[in-house]
N, CA, C and O of each residue as an XYZ file, in Angstrom:
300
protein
N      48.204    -12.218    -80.899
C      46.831    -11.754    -80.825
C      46.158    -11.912    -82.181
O      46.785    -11.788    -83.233
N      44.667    -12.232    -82.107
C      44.001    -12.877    -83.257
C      43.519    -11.022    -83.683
O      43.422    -10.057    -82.925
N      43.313    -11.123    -85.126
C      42.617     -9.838    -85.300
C      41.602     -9.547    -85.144
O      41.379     -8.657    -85.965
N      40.412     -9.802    -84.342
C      39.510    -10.013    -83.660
C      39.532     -9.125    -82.656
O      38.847     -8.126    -82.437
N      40.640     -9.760    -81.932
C      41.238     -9.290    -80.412
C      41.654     -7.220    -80.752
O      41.311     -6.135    -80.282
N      42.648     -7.809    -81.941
C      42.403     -6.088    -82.138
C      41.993     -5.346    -82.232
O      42.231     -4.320    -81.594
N      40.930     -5.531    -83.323
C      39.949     -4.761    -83.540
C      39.243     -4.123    -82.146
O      39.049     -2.940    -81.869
N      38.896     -5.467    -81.288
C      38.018     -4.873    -79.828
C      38.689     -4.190    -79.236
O      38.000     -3.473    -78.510
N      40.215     -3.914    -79.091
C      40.994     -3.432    -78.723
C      40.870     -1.865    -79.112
O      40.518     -1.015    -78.294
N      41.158     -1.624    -80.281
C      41.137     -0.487    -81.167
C      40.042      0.054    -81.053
O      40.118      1.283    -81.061
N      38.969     -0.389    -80.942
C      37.181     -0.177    -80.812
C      37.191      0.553    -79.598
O      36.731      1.694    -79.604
N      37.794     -0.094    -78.228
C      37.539      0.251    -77.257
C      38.366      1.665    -76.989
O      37.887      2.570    -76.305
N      39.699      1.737    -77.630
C      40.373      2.859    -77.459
C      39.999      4.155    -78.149
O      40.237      5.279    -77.705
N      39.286      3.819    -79.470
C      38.688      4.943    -80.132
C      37.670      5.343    -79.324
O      37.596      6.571    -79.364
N      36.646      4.741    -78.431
C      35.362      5.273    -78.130
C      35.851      5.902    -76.530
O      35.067      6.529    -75.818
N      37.289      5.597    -76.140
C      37.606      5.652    -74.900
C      38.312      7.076    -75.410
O      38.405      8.039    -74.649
N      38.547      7.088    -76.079
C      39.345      8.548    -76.448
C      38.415      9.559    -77.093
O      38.275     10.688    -76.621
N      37.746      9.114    -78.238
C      36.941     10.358    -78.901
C      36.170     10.394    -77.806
O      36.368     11.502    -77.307
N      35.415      9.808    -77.168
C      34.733     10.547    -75.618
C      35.078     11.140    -74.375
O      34.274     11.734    -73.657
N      36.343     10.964    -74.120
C      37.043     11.818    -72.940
C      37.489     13.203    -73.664
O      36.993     14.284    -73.347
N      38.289     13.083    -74.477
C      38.684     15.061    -74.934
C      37.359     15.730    -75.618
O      37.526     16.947    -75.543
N      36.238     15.472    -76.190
C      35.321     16.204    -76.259
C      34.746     16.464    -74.818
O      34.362     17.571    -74.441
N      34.732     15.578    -74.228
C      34.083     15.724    -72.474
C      35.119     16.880    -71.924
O      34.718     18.038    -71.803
N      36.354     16.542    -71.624
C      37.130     17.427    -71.191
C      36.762     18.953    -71.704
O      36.768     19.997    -71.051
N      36.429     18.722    -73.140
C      36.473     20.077    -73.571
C      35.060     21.050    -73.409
O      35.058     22.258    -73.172
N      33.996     20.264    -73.586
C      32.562     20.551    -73.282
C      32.727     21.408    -71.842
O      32.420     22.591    -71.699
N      33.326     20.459    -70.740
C      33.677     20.897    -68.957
C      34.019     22.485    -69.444
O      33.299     23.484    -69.436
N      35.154     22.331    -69.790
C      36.361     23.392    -70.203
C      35.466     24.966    -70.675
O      35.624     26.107    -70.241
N      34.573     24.466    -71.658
C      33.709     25.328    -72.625
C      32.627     26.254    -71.412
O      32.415     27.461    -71.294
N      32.169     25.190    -70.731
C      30.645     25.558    -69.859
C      31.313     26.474    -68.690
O      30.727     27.404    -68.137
N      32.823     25.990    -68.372
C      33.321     26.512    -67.008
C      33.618     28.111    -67.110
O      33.323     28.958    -66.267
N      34.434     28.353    -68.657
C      34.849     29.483    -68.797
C      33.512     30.487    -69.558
O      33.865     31.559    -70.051
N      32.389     30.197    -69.610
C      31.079     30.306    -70.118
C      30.862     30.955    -68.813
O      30.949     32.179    -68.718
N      30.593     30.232    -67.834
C      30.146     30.867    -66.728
C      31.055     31.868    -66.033
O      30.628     32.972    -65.695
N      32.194     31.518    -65.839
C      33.250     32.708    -65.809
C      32.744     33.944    -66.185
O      32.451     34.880    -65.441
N      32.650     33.871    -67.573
C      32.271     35.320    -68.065
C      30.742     36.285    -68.019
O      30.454     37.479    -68.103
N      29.975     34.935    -67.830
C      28.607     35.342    -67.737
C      28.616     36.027    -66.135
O      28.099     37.086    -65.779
N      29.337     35.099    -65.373
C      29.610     36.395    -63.853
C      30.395     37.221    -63.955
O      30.542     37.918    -62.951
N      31.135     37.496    -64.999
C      31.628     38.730    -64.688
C      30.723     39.738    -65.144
O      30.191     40.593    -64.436
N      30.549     39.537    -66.697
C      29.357     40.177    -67.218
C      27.796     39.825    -67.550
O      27.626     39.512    -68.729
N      27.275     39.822    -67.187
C      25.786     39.493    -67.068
C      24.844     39.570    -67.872
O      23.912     38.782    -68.032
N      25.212     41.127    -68.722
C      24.385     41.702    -69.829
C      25.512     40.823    -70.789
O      25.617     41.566    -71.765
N      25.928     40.276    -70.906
C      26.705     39.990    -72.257
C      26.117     38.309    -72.449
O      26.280     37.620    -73.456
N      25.431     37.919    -71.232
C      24.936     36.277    -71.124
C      24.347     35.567    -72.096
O      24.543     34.366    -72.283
N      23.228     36.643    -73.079
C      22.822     35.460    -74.081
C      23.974     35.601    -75.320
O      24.191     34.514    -75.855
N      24.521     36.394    -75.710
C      25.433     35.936    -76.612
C      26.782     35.073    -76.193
O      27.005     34.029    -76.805
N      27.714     35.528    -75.110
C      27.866     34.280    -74.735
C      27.170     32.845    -74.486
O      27.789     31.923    -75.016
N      26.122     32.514    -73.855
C      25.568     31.495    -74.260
C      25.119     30.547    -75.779
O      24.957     29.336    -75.927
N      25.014     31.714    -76.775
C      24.710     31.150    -77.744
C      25.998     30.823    -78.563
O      25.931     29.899    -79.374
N      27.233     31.553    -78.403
C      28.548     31.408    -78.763
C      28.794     29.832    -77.847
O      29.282     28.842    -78.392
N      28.476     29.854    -76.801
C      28.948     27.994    -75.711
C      28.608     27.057    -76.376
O      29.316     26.128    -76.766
N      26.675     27.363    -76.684
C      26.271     25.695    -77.014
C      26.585     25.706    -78.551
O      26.325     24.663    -79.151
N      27.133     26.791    -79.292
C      27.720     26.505    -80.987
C      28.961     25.412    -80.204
O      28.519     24.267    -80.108
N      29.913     25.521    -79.835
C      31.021     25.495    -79.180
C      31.163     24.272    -78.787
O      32.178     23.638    -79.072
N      29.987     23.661    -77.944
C      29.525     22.579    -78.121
C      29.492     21.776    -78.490
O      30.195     20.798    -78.235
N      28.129     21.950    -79.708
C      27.722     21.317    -81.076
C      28.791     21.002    -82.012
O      28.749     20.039    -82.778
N      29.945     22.004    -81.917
C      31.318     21.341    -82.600
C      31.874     20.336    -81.850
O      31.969     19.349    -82.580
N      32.353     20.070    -80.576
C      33.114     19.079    -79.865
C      32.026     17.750    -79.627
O      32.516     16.629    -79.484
N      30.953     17.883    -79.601
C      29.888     16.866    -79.158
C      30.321     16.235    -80.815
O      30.694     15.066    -80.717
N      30.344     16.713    -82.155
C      30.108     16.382    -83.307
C      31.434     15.539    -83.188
O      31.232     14.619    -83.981
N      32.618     15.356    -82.660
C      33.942     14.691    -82.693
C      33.705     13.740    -82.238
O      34.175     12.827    -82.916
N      32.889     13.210    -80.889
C      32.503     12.317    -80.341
C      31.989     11.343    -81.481
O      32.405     10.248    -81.858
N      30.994     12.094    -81.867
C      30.098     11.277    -83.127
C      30.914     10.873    -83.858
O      30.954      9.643    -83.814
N      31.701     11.356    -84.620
C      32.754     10.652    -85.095
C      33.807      9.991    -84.623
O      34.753      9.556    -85.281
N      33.645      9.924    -83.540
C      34.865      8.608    -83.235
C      34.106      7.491    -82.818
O      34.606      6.431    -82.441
N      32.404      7.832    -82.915
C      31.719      6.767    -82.386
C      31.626      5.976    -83.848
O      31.580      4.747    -83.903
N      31.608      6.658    -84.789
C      31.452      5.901    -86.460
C      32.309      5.504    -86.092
O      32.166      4.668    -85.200
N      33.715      5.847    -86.536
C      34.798      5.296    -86.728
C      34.854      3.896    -86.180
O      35.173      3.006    -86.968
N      34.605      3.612    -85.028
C      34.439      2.821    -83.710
C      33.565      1.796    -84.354
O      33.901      0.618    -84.474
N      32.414      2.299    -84.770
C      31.644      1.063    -85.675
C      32.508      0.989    -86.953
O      32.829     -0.167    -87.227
N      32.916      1.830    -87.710
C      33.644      1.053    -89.183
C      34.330     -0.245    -88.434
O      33.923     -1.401    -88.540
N      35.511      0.216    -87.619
C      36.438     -0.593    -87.234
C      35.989     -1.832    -86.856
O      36.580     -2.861    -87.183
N      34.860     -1.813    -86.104
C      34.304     -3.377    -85.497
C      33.989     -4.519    -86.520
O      34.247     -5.716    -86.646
N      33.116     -3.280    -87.363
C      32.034     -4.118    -88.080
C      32.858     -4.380    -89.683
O      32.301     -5.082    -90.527
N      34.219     -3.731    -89.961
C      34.623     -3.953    -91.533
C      35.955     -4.759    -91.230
O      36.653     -5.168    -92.158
């Protein structure tokens, strides 16, 4: 295999991976979010604002495996 070939290779596995376990985990985050918001109701906006922090961290991993994903292509 030419290193070319790898790279697209490697490209494709970084953006195939840093985007499925933040996804998984986002699901994971919103599911047990709502869990608790039905159990407790009055407790909803701070849980909510504790989810989308929660979020904003796992969405931010994505972003970085989407750089990474460009270093790798493009250096």
């Amino acid at each position: 295999m030419d290193p070319e070939s790898v790279k697209l290779i490697m490209t494709g596995l970084t953006i195939a991976i840093g985007g499925f376990f933040p996804a998984l985990a986002i699901g994971m985050l919103a599911s047990k979010a709502m869990e608790a918001i039905g159990r407790n109701p009055e407790a909803a906006p701070k849980i909510q604002t504790n989810m989308i922090l929660a979020i904003a961290f796992a969405e931010a991993i994505a972003v970085y495996a989407l750089v990474v994903a460009l270093i790798i292509k493009f250096v």
